[in-house]
GURO-945921 format. One record per residue (C-alpha): residue in one letter; x, y, z. Coordinates in nm, 4 decimals. Example, Ala and Ser with C-alpha at 12.3 -4.5 7.8 and 13.67 -1.06 7.14 Angstrom:
2
<pt><r>A</r><c1>1.2300</c1><c2>-0.4500</c2><c3>0.7800</c3></pt>
<pt><r>S</r><c1>1.3670</c1><c2>-0.1060</c2><c3>0.7140</c3></pt>
This chain:
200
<pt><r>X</r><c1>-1.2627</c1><c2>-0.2127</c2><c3>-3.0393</c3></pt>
<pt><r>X</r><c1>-0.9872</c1><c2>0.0375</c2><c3>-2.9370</c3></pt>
<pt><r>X</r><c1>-0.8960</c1><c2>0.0184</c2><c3>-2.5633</c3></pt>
<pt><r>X</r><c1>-1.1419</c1><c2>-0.2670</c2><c3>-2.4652</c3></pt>
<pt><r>X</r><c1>-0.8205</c1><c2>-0.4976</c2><c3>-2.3340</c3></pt>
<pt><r>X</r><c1>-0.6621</c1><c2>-0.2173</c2><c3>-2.1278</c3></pt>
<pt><r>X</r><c1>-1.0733</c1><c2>-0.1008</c2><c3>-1.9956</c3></pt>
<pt><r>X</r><c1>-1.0374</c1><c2>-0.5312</c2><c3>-1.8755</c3></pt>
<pt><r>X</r><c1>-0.7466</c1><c2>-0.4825</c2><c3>-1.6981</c3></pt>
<pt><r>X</r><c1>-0.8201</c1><c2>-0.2174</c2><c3>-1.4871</c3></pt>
<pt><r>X</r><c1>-1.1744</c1><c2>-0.3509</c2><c3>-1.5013</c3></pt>
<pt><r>X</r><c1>-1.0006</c1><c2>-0.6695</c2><c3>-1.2942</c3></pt>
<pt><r>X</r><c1>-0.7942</c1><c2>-0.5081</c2><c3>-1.1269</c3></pt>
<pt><r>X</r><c1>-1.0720</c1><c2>-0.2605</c2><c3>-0.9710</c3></pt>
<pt><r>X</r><c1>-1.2953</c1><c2>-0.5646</c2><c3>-0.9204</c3></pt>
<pt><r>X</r><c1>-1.0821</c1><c2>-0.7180</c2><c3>-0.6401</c3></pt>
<pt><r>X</r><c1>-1.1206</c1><c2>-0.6742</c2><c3>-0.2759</c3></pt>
<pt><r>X</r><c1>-0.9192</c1><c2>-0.3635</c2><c3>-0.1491</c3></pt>
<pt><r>X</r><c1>-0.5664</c1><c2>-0.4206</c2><c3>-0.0484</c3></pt>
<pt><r>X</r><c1>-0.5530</c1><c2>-0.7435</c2><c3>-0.1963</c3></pt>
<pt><r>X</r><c1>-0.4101</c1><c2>-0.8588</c2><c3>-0.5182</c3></pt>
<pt><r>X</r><c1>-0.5211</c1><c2>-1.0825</c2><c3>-0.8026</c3></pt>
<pt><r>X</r><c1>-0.2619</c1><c2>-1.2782</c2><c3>-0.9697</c3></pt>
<pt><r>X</r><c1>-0.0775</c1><c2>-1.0436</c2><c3>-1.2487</c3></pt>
<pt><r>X</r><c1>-0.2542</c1><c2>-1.0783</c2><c3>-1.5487</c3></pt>
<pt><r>X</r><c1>0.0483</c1><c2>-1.0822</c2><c3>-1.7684</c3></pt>
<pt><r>X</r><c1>-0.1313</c1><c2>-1.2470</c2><c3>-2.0916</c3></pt>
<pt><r>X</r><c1>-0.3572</c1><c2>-0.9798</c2><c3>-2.1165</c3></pt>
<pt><r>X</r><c1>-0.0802</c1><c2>-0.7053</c2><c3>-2.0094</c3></pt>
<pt><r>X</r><c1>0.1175</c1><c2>-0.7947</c2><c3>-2.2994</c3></pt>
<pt><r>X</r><c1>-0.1792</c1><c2>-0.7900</c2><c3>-2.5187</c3></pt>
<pt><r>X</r><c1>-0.2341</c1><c2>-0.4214</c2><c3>-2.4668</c3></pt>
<pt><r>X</r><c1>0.1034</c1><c2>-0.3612</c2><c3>-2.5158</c3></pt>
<pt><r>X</r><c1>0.0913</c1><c2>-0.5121</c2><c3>-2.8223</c3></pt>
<pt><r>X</r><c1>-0.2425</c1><c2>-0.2858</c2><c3>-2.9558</c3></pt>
<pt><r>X</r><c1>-0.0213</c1><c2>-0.0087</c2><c3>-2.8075</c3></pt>
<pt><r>X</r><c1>0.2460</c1><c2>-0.1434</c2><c3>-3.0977</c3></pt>
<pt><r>X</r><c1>-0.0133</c1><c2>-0.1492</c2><c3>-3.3480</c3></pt>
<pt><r>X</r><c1>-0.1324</c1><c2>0.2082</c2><c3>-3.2878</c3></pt>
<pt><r>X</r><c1>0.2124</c1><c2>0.3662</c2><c3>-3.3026</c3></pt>
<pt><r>X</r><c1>0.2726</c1><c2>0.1689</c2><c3>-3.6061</c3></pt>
<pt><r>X</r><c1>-0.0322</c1><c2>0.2758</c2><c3>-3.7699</c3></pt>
<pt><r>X</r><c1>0.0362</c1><c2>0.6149</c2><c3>-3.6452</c3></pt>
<pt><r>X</r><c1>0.4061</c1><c2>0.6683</c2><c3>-3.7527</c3></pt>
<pt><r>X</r><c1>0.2331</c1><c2>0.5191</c2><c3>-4.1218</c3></pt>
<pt><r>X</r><c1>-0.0279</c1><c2>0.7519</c2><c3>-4.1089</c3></pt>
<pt><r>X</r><c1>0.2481</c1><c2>1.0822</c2><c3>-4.0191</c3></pt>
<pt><r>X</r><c1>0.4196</c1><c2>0.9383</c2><c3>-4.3064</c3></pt>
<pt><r>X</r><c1>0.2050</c1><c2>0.9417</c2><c3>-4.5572</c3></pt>
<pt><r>X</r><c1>0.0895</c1><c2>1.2556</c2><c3>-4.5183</c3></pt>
<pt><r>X</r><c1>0.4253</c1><c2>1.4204</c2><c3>-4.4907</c3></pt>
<pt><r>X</r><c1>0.4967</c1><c2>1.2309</c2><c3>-4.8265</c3></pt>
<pt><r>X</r><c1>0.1832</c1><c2>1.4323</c2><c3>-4.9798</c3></pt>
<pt><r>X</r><c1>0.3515</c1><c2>1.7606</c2><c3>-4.8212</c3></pt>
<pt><r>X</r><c1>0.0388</c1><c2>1.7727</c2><c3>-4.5387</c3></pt>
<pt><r>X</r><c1>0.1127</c1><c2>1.9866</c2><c3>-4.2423</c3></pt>
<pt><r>X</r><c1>0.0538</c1><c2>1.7279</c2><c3>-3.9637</c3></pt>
<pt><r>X</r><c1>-0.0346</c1><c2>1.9158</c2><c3>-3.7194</c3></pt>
<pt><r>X</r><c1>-0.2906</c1><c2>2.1569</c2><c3>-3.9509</c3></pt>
<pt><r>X</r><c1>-0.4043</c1><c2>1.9117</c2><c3>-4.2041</c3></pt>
<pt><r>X</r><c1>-0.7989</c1><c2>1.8253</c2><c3>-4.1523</c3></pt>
<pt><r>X</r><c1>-0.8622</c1><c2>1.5465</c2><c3>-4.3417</c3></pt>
<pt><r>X</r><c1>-0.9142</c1><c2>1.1126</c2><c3>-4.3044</c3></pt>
<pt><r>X</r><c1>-0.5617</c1><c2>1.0489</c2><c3>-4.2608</c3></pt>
<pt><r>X</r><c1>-0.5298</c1><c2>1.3596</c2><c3>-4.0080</c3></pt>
<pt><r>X</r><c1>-0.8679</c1><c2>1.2237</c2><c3>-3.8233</c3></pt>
<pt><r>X</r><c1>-0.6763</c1><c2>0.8403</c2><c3>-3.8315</c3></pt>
<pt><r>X</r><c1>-0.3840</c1><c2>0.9625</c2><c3>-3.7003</c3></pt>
<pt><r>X</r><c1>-0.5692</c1><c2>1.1369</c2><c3>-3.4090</c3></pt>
<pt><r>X</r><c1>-0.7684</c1><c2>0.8294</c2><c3>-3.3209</c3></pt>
<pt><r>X</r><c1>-0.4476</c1><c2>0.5712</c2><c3>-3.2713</c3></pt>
<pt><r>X</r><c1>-0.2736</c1><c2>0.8703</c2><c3>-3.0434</c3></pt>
<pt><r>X</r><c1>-0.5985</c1><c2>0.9024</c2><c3>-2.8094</c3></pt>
<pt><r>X</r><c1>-0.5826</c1><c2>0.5052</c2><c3>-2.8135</c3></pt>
<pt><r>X</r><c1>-0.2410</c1><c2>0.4865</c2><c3>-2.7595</c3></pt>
<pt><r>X</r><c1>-0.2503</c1><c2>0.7312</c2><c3>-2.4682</c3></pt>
<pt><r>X</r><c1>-0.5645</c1><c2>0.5934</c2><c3>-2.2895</c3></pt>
<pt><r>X</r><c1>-0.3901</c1><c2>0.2405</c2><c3>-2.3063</c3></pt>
<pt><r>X</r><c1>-0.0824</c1><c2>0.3055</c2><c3>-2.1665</c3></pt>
<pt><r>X</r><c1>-0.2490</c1><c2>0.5158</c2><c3>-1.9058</c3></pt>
<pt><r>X</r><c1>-0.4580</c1><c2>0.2536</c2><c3>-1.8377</c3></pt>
<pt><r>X</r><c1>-0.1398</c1><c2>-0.0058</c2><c3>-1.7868</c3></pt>
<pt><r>X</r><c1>0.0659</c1><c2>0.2672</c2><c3>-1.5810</c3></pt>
<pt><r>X</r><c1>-0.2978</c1><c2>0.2920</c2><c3>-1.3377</c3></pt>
<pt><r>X</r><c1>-0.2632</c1><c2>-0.0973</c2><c3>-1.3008</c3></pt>
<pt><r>X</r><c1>0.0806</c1><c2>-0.1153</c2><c3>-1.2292</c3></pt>
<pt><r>X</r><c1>0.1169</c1><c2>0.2056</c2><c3>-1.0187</c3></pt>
<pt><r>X</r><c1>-0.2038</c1><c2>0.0164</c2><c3>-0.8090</c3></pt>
<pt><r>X</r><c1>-0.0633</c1><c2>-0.2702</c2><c3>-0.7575</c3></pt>
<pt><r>X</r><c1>0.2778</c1><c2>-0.1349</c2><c3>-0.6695</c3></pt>
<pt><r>X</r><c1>0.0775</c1><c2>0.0612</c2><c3>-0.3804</c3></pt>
<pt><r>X</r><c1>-0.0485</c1><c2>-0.2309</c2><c3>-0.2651</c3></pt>
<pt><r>X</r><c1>0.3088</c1><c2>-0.4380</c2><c3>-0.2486</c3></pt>
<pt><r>X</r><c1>0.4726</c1><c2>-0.1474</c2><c3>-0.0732</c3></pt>
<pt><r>X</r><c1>0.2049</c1><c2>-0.1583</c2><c3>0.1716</c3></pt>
<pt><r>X</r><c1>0.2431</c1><c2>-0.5014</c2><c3>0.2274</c3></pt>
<pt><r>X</r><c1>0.6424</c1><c2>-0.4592</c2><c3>0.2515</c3></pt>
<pt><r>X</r><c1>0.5628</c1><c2>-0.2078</c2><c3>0.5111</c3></pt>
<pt><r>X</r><c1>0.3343</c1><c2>-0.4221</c2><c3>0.6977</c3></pt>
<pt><r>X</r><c1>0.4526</c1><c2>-0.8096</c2><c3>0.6546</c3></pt>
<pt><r>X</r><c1>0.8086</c1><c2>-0.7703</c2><c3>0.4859</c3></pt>
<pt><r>X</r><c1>1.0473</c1><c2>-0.5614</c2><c3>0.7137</c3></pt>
<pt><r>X</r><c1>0.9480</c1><c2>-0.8866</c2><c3>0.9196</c3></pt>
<pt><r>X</r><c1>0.9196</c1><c2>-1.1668</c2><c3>0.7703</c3></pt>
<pt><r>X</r><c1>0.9326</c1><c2>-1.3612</c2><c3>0.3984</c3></pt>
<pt><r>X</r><c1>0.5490</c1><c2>-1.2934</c2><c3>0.2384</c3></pt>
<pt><r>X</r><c1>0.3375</c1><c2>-1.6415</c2><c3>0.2516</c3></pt>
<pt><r>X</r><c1>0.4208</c1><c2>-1.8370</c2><c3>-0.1059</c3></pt>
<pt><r>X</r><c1>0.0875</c1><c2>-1.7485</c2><c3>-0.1930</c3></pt>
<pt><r>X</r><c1>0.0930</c1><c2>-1.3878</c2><c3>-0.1610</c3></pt>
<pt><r>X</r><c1>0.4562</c1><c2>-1.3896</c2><c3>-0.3844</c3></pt>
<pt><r>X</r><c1>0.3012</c1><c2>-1.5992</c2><c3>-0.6729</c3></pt>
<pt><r>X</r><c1>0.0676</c1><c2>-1.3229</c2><c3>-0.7386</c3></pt>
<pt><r>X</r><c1>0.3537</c1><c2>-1.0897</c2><c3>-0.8362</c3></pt>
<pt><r>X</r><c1>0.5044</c1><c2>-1.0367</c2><c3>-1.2069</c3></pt>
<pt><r>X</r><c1>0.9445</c1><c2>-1.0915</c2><c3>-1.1660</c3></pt>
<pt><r>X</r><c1>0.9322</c1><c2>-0.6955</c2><c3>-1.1756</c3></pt>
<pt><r>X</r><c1>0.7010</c1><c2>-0.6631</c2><c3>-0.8437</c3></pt>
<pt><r>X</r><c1>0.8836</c1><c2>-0.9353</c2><c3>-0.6493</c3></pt>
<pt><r>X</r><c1>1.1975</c1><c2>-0.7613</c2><c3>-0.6837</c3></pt>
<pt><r>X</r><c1>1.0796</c1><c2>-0.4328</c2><c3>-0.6231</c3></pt>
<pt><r>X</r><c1>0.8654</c1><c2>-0.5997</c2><c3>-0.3005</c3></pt>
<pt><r>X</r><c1>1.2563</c1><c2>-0.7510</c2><c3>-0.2125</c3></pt>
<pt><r>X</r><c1>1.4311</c1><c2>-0.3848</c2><c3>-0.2734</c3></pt>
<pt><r>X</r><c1>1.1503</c1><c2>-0.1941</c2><c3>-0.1249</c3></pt>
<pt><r>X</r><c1>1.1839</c1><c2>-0.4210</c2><c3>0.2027</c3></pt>
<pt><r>X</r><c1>1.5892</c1><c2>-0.4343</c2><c3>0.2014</c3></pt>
<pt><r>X</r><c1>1.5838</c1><c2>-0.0529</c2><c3>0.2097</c3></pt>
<pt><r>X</r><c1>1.3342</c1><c2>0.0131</c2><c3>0.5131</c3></pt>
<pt><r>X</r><c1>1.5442</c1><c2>-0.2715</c2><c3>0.6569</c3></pt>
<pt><r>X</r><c1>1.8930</c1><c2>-0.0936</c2><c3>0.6278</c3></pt>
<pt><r>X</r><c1>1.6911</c1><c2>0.2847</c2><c3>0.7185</c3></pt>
<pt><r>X</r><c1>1.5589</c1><c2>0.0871</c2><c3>1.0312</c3></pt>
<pt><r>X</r><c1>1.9069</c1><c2>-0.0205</c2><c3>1.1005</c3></pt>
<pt><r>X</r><c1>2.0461</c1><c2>0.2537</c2><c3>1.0502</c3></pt>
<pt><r>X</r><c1>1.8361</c1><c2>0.4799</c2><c3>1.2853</c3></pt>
<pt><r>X</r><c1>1.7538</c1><c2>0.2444</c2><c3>1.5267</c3></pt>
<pt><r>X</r><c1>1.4104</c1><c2>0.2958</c2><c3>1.4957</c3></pt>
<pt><r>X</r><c1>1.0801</c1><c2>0.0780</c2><c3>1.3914</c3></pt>
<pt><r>X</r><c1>0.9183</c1><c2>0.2393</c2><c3>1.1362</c3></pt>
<pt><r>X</r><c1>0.6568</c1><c2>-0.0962</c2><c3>1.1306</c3></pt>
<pt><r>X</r><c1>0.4824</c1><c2>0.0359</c2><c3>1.4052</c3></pt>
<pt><r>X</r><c1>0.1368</c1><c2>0.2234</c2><c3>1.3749</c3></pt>
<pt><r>X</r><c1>0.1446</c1><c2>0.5851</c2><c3>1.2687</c3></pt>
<pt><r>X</r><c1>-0.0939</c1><c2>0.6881</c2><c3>1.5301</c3></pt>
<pt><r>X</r><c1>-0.0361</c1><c2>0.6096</c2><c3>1.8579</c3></pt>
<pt><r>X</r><c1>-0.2214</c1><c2>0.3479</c2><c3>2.0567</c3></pt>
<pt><r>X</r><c1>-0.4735</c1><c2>0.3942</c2><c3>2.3162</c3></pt>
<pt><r>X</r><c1>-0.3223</c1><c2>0.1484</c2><c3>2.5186</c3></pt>
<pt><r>X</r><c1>0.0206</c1><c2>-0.0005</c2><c3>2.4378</c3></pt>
<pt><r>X</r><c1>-0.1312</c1><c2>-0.3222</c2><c3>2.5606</c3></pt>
<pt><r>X</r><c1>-0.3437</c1><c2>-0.5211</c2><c3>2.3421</c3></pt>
<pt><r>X</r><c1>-0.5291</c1><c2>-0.9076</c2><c3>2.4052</c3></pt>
<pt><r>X</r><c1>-0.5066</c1><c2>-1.1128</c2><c3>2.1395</c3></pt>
<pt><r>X</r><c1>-0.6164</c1><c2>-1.5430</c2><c3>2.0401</c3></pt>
<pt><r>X</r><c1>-0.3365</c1><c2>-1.7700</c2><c3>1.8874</c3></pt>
<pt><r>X</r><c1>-0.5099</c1><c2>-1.8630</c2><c3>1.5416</c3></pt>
<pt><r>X</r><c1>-0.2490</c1><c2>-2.1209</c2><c3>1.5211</c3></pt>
<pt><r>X</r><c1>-0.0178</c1><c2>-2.2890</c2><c3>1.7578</c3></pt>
<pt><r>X</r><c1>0.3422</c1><c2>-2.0851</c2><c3>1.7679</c3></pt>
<pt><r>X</r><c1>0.5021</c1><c2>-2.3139</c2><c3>2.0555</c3></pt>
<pt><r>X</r><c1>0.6386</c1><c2>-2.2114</c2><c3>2.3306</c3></pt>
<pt><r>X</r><c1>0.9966</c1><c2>-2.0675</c2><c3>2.1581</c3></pt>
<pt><r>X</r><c1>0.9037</c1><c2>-1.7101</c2><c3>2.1353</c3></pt>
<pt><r>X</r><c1>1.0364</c1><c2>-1.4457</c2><c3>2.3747</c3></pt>
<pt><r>X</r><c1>0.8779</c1><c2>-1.1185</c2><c3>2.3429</c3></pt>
<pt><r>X</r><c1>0.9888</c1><c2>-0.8052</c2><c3>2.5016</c3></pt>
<pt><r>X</r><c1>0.8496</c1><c2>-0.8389</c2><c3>2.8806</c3></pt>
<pt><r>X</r><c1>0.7471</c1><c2>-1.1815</c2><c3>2.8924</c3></pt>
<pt><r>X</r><c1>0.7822</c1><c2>-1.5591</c2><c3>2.7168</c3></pt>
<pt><r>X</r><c1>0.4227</c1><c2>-1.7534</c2><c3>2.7511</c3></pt>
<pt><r>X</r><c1>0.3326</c1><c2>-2.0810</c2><c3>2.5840</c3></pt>
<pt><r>X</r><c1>0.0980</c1><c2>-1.9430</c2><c3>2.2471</c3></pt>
<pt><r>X</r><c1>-0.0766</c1><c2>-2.3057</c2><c3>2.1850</c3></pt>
<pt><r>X</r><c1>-0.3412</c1><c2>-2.2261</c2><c3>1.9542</c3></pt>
<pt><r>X</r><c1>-0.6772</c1><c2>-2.0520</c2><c3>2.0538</c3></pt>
<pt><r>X</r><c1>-0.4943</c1><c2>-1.9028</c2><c3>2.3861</c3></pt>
<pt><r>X</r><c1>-0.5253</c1><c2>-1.5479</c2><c3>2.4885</c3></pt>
<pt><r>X</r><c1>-0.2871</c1><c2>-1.3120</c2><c3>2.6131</c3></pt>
<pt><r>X</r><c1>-0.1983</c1><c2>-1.0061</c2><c3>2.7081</c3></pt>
<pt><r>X</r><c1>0.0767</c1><c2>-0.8487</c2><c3>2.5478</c3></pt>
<pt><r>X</r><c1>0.2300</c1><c2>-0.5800</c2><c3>2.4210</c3></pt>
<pt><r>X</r><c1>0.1176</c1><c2>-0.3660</c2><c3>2.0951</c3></pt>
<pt><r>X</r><c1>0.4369</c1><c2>-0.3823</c2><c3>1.9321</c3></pt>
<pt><r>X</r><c1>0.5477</c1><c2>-0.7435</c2><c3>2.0809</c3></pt>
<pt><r>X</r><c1>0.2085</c1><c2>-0.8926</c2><c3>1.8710</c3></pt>
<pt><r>X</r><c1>0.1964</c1><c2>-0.6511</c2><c3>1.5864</c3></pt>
<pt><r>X</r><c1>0.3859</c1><c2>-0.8774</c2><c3>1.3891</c3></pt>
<pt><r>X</r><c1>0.2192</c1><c2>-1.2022</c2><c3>1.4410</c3></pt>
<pt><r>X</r><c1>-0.1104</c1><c2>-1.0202</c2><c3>1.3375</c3></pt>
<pt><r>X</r><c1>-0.0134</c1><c2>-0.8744</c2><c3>1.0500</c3></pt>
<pt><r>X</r><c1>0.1235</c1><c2>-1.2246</c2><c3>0.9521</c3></pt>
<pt><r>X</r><c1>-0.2411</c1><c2>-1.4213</c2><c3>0.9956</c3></pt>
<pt><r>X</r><c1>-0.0960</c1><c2>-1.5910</c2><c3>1.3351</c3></pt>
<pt><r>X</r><c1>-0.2929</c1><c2>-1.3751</c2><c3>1.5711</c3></pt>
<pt><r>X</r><c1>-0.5923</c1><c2>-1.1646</c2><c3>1.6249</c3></pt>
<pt><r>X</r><c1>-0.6812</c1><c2>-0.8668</c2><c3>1.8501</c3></pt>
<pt><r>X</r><c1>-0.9579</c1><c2>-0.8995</c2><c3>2.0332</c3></pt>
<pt><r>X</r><c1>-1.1696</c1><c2>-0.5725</c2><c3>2.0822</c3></pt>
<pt><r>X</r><c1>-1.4291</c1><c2>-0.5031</c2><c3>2.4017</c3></pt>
């Protein structure tokens, strides 16, 4: 059936939990490039043959005309079906650049989800909001609309030590300890899994 791999691929991909990503189906990826391959082939054959009976392609009404029609639709539905799931997941990698990778390395397995092409654009994407933020002296990782409070308590979810120094204080974050600290200063360690805000 024409189009059922590509419908399974954005099928999966839709599926998933917002924001998050499945591991890059690349076997069935390359199988709806191939049945793209197929349908220009049979398409090109089918343009051929009817200009070698001296058809007008474009006015001709007949099987081959009809044939020819069918593997274009198919051809155009799959490949906007691939460009959906890679534009979609490329959303999702910037926003995680934006979020986890101005900071730090993403966890190993976060990366082993990604195809070769989205870890490097994840690696250029972060480089150049690195060098822009260097640049400008400015932290674009911080939230787009402005805090209530720049202050924020948060728990340890896991046991950081006592080596960090934030901007107006250094504490001892053993795990399960709360603190008070600033927005910005804990932003980082939340987005990362380490920490969580506490609300009320």
């Amino acid at each position: 059936m024409h189009g059922r791999k590509a419908y399974e691929l954005v099928k999966e991909f839709a599926g998933g939990e917002k924001g998050h990503l499945k591991i890059f189906n690349n076997e069935l990826f390359e199988r709806v490039i191939e049945e793209c391959n197929e349908h220009h082939n049979a398409l090109q054959s089918l343009i051929r043959k009817m200009q070698e009976e001296g058809l007008e392609v474009q006015t001709a009404r007949n099987a081959d005309h009809y044939g020819a029609l069918i593997h274009h639709l198919s051809l155009i539905r799959n490949k906007r079906c691939l460009m959906a799931y890679v534009y979609n997941r490329a959303e999702i990698i910037r926003d995680l650049a934006w979020k986890v990778g101005l900071l730090h390395e993403l966890p190993r397995e976060i990366q082993e989800k990604f195809s070769d092409s989205e870890e490097h654009y994840f690696k250029d994407h972060s480089k150049s909001l690195k060098i822009y933020m260097s640049q400008l002296s400015l932290d674009v990782n911080v939230d787009m609309v402005p805090p209530k409070d720049p202050y924020i308590k948060v728990r340890v979810l896991e046991d950081l030590g006592s080596g960090i120094i934030l901007s107006d204080k250094s504490a001892n974050f053993a795990q399960h300890s709360m603190h008070f600290l600033k927005r910005t200063d804990a932003e980082q360690y939340i987005a990362r899994g380490l920490m969580e805000e506490l609300t009320s």
